[in-house]
C-alpha positions as CSV (number, residue, x, y, z in Angstrom):
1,X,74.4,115.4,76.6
2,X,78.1,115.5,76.7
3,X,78.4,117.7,80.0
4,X,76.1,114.5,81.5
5,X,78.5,111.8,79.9
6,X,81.6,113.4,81.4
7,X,79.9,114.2,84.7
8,X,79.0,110.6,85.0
9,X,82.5,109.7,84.2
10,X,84.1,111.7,86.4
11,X,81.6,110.7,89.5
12,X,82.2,106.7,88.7
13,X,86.2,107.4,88.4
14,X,85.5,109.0,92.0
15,X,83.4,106.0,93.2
16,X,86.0,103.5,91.9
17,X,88.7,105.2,93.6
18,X,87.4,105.1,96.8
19,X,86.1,101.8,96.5
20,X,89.1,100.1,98.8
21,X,88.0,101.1,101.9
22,X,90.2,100.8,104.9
23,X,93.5,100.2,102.6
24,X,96.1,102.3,102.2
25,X,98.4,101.7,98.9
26,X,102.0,103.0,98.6
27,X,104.1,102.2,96.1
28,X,107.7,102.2,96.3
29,X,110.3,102.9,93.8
30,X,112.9,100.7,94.8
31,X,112.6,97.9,97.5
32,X,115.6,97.5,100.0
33,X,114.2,94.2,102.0
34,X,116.4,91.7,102.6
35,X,116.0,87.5,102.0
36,X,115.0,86.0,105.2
37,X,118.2,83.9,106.5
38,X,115.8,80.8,107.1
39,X,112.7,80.2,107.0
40,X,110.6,78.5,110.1
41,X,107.2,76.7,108.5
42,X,105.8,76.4,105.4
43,X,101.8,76.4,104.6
44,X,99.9,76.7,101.5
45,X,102.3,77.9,99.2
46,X,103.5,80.5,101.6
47,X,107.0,80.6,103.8
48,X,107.0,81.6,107.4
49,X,110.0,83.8,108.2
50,X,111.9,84.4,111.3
51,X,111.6,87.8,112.8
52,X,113.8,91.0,111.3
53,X,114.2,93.4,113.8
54,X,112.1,92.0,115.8
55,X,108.7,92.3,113.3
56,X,107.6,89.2,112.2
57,X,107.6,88.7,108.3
58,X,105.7,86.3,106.1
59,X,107.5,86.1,102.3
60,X,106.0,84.3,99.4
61,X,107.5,84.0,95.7
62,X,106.5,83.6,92.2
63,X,108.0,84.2,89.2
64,X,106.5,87.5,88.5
65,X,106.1,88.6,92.5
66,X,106.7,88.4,95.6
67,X,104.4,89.0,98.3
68,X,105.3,89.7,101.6
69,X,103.4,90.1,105.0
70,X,104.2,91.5,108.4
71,X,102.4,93.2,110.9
72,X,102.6,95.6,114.0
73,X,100.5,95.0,117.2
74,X,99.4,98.4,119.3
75,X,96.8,99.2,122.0
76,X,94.8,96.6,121.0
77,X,95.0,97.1,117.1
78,X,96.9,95.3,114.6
79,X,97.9,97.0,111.8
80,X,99.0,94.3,108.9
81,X,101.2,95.3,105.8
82,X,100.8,93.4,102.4
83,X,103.1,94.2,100.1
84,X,103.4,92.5,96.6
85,X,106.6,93.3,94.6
86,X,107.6,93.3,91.0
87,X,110.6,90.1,91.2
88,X,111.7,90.8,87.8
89,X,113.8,93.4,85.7
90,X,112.1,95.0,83.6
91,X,108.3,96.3,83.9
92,X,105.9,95.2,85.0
93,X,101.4,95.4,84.8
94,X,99.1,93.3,86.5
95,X,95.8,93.1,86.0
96,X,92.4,92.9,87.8
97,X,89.3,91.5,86.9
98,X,87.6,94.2,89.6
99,X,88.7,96.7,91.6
100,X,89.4,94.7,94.4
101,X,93.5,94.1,94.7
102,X,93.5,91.7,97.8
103,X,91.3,89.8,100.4
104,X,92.1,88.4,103.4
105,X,91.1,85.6,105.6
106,X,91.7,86.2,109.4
107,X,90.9,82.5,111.3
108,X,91.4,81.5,115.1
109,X,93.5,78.5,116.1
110,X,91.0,76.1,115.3
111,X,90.7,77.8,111.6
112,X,87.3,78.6,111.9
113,X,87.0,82.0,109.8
114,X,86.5,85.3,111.8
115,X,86.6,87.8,109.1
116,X,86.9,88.2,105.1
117,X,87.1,91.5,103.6
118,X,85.3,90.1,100.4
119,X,82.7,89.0,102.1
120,X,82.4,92.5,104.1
121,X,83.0,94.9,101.1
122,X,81.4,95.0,97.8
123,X,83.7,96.1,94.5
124,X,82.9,97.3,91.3
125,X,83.1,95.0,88.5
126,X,85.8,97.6,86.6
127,X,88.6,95.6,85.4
128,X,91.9,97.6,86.6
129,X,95.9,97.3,86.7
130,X,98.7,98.2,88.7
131,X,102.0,99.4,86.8
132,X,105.0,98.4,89.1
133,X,108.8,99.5,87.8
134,X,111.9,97.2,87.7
135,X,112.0,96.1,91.6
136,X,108.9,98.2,92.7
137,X,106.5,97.2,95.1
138,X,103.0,98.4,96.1
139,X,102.3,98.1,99.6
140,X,97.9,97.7,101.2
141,X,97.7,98.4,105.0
142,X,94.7,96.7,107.2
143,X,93.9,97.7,110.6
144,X,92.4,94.8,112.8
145,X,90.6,96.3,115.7
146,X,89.1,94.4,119.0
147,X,90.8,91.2,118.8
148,X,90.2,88.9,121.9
149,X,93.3,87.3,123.0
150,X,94.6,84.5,121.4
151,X,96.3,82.6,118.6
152,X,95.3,83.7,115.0
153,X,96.8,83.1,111.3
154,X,95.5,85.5,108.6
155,X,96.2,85.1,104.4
156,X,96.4,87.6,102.4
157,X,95.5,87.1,98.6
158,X,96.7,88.9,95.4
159,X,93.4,89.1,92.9
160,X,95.7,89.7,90.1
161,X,94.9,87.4,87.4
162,X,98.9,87.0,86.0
163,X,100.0,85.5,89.2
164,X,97.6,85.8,92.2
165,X,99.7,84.8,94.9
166,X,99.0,84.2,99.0
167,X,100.9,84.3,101.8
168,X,99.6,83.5,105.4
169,X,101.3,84.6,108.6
170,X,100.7,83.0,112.4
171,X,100.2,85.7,115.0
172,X,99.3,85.9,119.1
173,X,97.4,88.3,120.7
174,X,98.4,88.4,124.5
């Protein structure tokens, strides 16, 4: 009976694990991102950034975070970075009331909704955390594939129940 109980729990730590599809997490020791110099627009809670080196940069704070969003465009993909980092100096634990971390909601200019990972993915109902060290971040990557041309603005949404924060970015597909 015990051989079945740990197999089980080993299979539905494996399950869990795998359970955000498409996402890559990295986390980061130390962050070295600088403040934006100004920002352009403001929506929903979110700030619009100017461009840093040419990549485009969406920044959001809170009093426990910061989330920030920028994104790459090749061969027809576009590959979108969310990163949410601890803004304080000490450590840090968020927690999750699934194992979802983040959605996102992709809309066209007239902001009529395209695509929602939620409502393409299904998540266990396993409550989970993220540990993040003074000034560490944890970085999700999305790939967008077979976008027509055109103007689009996607928001990205921390689940964490401490401070689930948002930040949206404007982007053109030529």
């Amino acid at each position: 009976m015990k051989k079945w109980l740990g197999l089980f729990l080993i299979i539905l730590l494996f399950i869990s694990s795998c359970s955000q599809k498409g996402a890559i997490v990295t986390k980061t020791k130390d962050s070295s991102a600088s403040e934006p110099a100004s920002t352009i627009e403001e929506q929903e809670g979110s700030t619009i950034a100017p461009p840093v080196e040419n990549q485009p940069v969406a920044v959001s704070k809170g009093k426990l975070v910061e989330s920030s969003l920028d994104y790459i465009e090749n061969a027809g993909e576009v590959q979108f970075n969310f990163k949410i980092k601890n803004n304080i100096d000490h450590p840090l634990t968020l927690h999750f009331k699934t194992t979802q971390r983040y959605d996102y909601i992709l809309r066209d200019e007239n902001s009529k909704v395209i695509k929602q990972l939620s409502k393409e993915q299904s998540y266990f109902k396993l409550p989970g955390e993220e540990f993040f060290k003074p000034n560490g971040e944890i970085q999700y990557k999305e790939t967008i594939k077979d976008l027509p041309k055109g103007s689009y603005s996607i928001t990205f949404i921390s689940m964490a129940k401490e401070e689930p924060s948002k930040v949206t970015m404007k982007f053109t597909i030529n």
